[in-house]
VOBA-522806 format. One record per residue: residue in one letter; y, z, x of N, C-alpha, C in turn. Coordinates in pm, whole numbers, padded with zeros to 5 digits, always signed. Example, Ala and Ser with C-alpha at 12.3 -4.5 7.8 and 13.67 -1.06 7.14 Angstrom:
% VOBA-522806
A-00569+00780+01319-00450+00780+01230-00330+00780+01320;S-00225+00708+01285-00106+00714+01367+00003+00787+01290;
This chain:
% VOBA-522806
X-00121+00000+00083+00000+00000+00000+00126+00000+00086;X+00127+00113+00179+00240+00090+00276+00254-00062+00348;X+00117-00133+00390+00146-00229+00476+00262-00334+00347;X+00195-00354+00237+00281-00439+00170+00448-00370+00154;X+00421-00304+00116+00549-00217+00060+00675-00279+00237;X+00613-00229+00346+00669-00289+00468+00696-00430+00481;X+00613-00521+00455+00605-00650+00418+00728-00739+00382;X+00730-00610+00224+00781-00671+00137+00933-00634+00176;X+00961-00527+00255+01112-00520+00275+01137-00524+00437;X+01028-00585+00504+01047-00620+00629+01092-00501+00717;X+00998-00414+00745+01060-00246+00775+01090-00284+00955;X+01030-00381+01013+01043-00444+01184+01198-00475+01186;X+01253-00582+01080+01386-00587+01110+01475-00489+01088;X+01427-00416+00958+01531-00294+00912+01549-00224+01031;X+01432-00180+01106+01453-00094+01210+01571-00124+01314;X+01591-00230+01340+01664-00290+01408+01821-00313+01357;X+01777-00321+01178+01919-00291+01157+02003-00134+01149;X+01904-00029+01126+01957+00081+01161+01987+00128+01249;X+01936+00059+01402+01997+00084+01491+02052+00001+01514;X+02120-00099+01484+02247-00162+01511+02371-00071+01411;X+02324-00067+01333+02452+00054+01239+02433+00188+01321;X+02367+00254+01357+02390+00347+01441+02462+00365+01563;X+02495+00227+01656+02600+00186+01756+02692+00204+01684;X+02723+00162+01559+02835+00118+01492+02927+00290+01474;X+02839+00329+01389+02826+00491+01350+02919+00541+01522;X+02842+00564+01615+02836+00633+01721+02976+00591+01746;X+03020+00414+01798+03132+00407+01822+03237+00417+01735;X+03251+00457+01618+03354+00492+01527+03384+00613+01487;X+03325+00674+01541+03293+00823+01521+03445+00872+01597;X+03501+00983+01548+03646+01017+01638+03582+01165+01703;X+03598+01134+01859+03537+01312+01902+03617+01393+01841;X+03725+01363+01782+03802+01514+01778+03719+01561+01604;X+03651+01493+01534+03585+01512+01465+03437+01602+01476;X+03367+01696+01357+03286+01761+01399+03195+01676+01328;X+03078+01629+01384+02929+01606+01376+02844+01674+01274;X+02841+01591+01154+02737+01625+01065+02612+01530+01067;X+02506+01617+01072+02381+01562+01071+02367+01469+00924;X+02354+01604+00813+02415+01511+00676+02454+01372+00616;X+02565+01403+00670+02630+01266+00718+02598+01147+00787;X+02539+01154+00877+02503+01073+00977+02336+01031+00880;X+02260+01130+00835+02127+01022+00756+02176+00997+00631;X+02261+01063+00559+02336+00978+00433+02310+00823+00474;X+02416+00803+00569+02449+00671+00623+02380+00574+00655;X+02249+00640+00705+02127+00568+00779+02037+00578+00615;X+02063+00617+00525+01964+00611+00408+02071+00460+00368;X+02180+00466+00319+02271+00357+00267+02199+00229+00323;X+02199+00248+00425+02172+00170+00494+02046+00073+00517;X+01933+00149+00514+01800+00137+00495+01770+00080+00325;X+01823+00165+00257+01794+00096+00114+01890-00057+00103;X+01980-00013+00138+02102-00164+00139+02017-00307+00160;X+01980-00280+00303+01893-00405+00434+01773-00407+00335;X+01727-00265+00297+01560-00333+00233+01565-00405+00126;X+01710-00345+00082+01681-00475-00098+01753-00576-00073;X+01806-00628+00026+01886-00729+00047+01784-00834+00122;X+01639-00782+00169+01551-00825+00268+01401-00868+00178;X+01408-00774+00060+01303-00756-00056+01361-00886-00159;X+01489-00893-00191+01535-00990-00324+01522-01138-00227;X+01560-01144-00104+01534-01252-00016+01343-01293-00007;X+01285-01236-00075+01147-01271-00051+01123-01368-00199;X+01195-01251-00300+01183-01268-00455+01196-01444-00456;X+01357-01476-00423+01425-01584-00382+01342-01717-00327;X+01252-01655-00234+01150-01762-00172+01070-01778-00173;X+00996-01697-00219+00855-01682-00252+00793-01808-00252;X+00850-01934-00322+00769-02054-00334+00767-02119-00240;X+00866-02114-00091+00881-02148-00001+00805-02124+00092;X+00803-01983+00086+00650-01875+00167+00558-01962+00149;X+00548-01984+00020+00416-02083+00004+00322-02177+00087;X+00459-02226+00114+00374-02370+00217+00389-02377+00357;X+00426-02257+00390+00446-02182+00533+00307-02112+00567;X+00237-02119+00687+00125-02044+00710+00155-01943+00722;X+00282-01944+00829+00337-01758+00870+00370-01691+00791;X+00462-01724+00619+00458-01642+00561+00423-01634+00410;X+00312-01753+00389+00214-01744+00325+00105-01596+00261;X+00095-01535+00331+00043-01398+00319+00148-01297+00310;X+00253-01318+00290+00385-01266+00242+00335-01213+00086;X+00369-01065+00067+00329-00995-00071+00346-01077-00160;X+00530-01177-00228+00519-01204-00316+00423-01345-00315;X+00466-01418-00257+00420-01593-00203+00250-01532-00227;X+00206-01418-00190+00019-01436-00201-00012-01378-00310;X+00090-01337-00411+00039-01260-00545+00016-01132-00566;X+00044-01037-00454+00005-00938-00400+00067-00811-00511;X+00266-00874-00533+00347-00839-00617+00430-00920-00691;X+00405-00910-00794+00501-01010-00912+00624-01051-00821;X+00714-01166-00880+00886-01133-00867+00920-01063-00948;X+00900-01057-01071+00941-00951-01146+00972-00822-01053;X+00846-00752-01001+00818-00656-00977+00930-00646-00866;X+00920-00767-00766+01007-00744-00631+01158-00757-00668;X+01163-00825-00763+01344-00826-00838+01378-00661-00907;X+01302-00590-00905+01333-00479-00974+01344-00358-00825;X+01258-00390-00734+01241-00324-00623+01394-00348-00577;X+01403-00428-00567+01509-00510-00462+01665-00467-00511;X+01648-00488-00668+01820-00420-00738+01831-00298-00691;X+01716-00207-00755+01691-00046-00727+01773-00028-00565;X+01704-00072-00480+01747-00039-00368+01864-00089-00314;X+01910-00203-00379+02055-00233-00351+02152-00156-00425;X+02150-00139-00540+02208-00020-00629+02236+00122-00564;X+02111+00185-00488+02132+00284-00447+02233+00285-00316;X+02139+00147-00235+02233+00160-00097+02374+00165-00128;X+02431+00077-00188+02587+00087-00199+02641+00233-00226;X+02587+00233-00350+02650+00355-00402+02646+00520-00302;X+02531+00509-00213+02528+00611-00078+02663+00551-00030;X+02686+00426+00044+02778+00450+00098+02897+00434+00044;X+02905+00401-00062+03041+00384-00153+03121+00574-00138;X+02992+00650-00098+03018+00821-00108+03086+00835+00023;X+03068+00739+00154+03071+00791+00227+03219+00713+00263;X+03210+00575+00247+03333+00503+00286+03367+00406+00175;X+03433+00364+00105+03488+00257+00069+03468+00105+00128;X+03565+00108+00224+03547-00009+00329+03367-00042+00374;X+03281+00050+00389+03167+00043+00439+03051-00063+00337;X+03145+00053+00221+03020-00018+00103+03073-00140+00094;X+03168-00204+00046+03243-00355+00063+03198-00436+00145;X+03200-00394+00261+03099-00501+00402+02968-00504+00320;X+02934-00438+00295+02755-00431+00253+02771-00479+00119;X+02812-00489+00032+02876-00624-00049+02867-00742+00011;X+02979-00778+00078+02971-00876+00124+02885-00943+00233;X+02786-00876+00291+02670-00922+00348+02570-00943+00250;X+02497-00885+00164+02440-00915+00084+02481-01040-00020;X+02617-01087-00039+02647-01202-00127+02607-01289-00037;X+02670-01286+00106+02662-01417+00161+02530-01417+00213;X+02420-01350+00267+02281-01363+00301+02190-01420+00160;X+02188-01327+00064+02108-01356-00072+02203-01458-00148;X+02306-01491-00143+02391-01574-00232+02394-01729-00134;X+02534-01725-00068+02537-01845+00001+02431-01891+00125;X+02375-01828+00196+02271-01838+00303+02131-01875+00231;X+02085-01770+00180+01969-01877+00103+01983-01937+00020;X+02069-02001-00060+02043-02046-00174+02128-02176-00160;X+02246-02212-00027+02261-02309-00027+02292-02357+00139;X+02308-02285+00243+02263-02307+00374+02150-02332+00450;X+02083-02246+00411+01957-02259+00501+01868-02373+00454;X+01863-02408+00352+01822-02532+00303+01857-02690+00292;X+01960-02692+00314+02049-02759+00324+02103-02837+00494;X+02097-02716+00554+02213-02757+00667+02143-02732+00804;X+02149-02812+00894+02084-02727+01021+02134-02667+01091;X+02223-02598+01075+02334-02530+01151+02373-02376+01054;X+02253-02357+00973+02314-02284+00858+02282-02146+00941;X+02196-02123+01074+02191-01998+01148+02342-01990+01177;X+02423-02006+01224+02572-02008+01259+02660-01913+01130;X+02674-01972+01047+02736-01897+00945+02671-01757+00888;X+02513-01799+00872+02434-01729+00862+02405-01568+00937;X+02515-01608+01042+02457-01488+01156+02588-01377+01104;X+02675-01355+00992+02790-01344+00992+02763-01198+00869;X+02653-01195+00776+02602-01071+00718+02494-01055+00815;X+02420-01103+00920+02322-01064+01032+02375-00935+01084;X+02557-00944+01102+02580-00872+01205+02708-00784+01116;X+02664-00763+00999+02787-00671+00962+02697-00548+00918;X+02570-00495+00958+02538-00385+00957+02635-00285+01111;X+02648-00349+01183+02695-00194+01311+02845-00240+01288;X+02854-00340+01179+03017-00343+01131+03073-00203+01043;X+02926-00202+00943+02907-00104+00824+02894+00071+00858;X+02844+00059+00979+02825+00135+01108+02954+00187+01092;X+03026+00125+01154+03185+00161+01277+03255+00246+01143;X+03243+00114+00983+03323+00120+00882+03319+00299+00815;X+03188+00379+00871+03169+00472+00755+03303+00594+00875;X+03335+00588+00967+03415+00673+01044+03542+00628+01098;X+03543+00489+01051+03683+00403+01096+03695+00323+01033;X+03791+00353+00925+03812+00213+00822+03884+00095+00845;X+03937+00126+01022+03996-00006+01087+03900-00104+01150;X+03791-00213+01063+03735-00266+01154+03762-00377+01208;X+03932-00419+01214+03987-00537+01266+04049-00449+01402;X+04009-00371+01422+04019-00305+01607+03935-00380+01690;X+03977-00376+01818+03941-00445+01931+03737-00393+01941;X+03731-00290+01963+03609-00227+01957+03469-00271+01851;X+03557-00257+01728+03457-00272+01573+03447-00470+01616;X+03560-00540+01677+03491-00691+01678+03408-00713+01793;X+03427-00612+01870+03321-00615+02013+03186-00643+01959;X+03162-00525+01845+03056-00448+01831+02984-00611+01704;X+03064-00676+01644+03053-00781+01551+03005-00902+01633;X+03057-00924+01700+03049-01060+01792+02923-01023+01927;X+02882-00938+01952+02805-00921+02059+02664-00946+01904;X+02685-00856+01783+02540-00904+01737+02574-01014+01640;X+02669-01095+01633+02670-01221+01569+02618-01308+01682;X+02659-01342+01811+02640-01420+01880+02477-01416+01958;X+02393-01313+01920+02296-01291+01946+02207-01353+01895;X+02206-01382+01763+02141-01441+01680+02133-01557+01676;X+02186-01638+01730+02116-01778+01751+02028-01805+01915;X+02064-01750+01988+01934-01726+02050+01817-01667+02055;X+01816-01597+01957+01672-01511+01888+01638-01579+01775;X+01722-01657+01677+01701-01743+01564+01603-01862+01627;X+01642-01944+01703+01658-02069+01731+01534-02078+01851;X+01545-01987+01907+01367-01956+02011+01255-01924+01909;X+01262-01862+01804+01206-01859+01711+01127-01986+01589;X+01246-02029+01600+01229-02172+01544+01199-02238+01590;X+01167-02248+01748+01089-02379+01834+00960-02352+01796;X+00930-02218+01836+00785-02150+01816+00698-02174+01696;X+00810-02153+01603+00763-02203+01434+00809-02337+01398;X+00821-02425+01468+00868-02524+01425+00767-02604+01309;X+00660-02615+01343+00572-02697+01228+00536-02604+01117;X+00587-02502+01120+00589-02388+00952+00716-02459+00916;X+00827-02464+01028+00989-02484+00909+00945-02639+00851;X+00837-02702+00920+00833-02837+00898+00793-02866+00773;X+00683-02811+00731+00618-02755+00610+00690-02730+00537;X+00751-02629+00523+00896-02621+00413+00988-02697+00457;X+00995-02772+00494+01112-02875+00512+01259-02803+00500;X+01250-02726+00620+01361-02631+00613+01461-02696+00712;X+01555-02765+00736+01616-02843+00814+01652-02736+00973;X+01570-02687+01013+01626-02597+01155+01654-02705+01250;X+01718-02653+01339+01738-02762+01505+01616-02787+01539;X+01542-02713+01605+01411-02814+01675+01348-02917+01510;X+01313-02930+01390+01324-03004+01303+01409-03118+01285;X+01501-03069+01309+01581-03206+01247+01659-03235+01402;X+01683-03146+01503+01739-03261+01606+01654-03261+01739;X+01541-03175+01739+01436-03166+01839+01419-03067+01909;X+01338-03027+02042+01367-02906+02105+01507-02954+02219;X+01535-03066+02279+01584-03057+02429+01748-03002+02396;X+01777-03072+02253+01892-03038+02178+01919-02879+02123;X+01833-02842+02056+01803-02699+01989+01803-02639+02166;X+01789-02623+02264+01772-02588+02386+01924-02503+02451;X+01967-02669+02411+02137-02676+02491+02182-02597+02409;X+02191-02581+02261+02239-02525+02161+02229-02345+02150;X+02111-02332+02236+02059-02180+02278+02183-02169+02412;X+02148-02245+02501+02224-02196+02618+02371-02205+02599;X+02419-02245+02536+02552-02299+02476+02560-02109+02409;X+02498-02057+02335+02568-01925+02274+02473-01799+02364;X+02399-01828+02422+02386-01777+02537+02430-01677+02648;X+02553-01849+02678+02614-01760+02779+02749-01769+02712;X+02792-01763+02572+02858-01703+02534+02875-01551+02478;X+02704-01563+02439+02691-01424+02442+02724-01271+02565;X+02623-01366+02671+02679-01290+02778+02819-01277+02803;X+02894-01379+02804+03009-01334+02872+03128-01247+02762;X+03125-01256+02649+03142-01126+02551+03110-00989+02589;X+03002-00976+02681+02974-00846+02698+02944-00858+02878;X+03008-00914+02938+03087-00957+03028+03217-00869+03028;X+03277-00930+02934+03420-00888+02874+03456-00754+02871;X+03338-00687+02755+03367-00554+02696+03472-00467+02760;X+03534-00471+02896+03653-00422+02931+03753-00450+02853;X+03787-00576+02782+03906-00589+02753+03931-00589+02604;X+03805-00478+02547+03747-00499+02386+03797-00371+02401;X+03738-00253+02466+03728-00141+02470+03701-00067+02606;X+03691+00082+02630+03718+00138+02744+03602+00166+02783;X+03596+00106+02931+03482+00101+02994+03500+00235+03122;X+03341+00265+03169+03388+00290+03333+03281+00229+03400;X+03196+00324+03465+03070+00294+03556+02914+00229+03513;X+02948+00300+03368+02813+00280+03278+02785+00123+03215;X+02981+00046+03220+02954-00125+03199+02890-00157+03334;X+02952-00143+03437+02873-00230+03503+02682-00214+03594;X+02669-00043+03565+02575-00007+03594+02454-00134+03452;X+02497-00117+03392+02445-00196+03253+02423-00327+03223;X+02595-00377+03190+02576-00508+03154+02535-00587+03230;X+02578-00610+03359+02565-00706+03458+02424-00727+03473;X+02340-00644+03486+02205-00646+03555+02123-00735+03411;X+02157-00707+03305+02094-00711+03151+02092-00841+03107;X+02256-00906+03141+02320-01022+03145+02240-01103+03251;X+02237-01088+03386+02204-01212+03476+02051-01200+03400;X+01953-01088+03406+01812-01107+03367+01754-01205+03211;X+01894-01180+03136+01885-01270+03012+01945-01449+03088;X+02020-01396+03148+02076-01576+03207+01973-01637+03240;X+01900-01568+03350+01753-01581+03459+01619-01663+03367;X+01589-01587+03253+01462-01581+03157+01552-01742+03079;X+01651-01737+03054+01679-01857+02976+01680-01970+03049;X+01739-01982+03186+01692-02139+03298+01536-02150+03263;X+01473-02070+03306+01317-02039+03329+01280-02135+03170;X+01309-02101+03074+01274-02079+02927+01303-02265+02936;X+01444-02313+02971+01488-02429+02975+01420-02532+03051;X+01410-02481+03146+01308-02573+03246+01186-02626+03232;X+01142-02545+03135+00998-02561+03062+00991-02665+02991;X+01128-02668+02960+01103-02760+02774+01099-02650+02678;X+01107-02599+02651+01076-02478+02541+00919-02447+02546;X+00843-02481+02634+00675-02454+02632+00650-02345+02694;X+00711-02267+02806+00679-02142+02882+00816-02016+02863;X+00766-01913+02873+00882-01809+02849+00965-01754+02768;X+00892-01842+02645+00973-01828+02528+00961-01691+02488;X+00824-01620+02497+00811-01469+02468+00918-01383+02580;X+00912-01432+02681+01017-01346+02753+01154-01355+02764;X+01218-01450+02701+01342-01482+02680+01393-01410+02579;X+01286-01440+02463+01273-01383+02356+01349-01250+02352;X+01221-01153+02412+01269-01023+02402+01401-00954+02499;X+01390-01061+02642+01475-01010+02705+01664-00987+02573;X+01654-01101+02522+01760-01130+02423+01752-01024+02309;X+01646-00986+02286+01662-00827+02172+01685-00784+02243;X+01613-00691+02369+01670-00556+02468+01784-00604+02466;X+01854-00677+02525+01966-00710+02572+02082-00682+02439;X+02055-00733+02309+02159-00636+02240+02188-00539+02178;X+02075-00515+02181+02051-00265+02182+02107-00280+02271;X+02082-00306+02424+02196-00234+02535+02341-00301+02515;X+02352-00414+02480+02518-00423+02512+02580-00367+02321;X+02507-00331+02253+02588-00249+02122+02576-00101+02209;X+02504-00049+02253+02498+00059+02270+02550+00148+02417;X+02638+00044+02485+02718+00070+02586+02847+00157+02539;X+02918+00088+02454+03039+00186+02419+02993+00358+02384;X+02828+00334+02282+02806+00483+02253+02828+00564+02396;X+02707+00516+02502+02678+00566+02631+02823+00583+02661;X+02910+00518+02670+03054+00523+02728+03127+00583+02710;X+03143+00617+02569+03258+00696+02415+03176+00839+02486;X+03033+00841+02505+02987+01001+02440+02905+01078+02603;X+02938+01011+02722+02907+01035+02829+02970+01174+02939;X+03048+01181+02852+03134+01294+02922+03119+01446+02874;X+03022+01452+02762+02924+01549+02713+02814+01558+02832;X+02797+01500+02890+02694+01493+02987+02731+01460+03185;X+02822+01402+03185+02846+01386+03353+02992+01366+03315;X+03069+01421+03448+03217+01398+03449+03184+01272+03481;X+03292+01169+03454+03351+01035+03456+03408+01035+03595;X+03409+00908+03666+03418+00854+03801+03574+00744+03767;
């Protein structure tokens, strides 16, 4: 029961989105403020129910698509496992609740989480991703407003230098974790005739298109000096994180997309847990070692 129930609201990515809202959390947090535990899993519940029904009504949505996909063919709703009915009722429930947690906690917070959920379940599936091969791009834009939703529940300024650090390091992430993904699966998107880059313009193209946000990614968190306040802990960090993701992607390129793809892969997840989670280390380090 749990495995579906996980399945069905994708508990691998959620995880990933709670700790991307937890960077968010951490860097918006004001020290001169006192630390509630409370508070802090309120936020991480909002949150969790938010992503799961926004991740659960996205199954409801496709289910017929699952269909003719091997990989997610055995997907709860697509194998019969659970009605849509059933997953459309799962999916409100938990979007209903998520907001309204954080509607308690922030205003501004719950609104982002609004508006990620319209544009992921509204415009992204229902008329990008089907449609367009480029629809990861826009697409990556409710990807990355969870450690937005983050920053939002302790700083309702998220047009600060910091809160777009924290936006653009996991917007720009996502098409190199999207799009390595999609080489790998390419004859599932083919099957659903889902227009991705390696589909509709090949791998050598879908390639350049990786290294192209890449090393835009990197050099964003490159940057992070001039986003927010750094000391020893950016460059003890980024630099090393950055060339090893640069390194794994020639390697990955050189191949053709046939070797390294698993290690590019992940180097590109580690890589943005550590560069969201530099400012925390940075903001909250002086609880722990005087500053240099």
């Amino acid at each position: 029961m749990f495995k579906t129930y996980s399945s069905l609201t994708k508990f691998g990515i959620v995880i990933f989105v709670l700790l991307a809202g937890a960077a968010g959390y951490a860097t918006g947090f004001q020290i001169e403020n006192s630390f509630s535990i409370k508070h802090f899993l309120w936020f991480l519940g909002g949150l969790y129910f938010l992503s799961s029904g926004s991740l659960a009504l996205n199954q409801v949505q496709e289910y017929k698509l699952d269909q003719k996909m091997p990989r997610t063919s055995k997907r709860p709703i697509a194998s019969g496992k659970i009605t849509p009915t059933a997953g459309l009722i799962l999916s409100f429930t938990f979007l209903f609740v998520g907001i309204n947690m954080l509607f308690e906690l922030s205003s501004v917070a719950a609104y982002v989480g609004i508006a990620s959920v319209a544009l992921y379940n509204g415009v992204y599936t229902m008329y990008w991703k089907p449609k367009w091969r480029f629809a990861a791009v826009p697409g990556a834009i409710p990807g990355a407003f969870p450690v937005t939703i983050g920053y939002a529940v302790n700083n309702p300024d998220i047009f600060n230098s910091e809160s777009i650090y924290l936006f653009l390091i996991m917007f720009l992430w996502q098409m190199p974790h999207f799009w390595t993904l999609a080489i790998k699966l390419a004859d599932d998107y083919r099957l659903g005739g889902v227009p991705t880059l390696p589909v509709s313009l090949g791998v050598p193209k879908t390639l350049f298109h990786i290294g192209l946000y890449t090393f835009t990614y990197c050099g964003v968190a490159i940057a992070s000096p001039f986003f927010l306040h750094t000391s020893w802990v950016y460059a003890a960090l980024v630099f090393p994180f950055a060339f090893m993701l640069l390194k794994e992607f020639f390697r990955f390129y050189r191949s053709e997309g046939k070797e390294r793809w698993l290690a590019f892969f992940m180097w590109t997840n580690i890589s943005m847990l550590v560069f969201l989670f530099i400012p925390v280390i940075d903001k909250w380090s002086f609880l722990f070692i005087e500053r240099v």
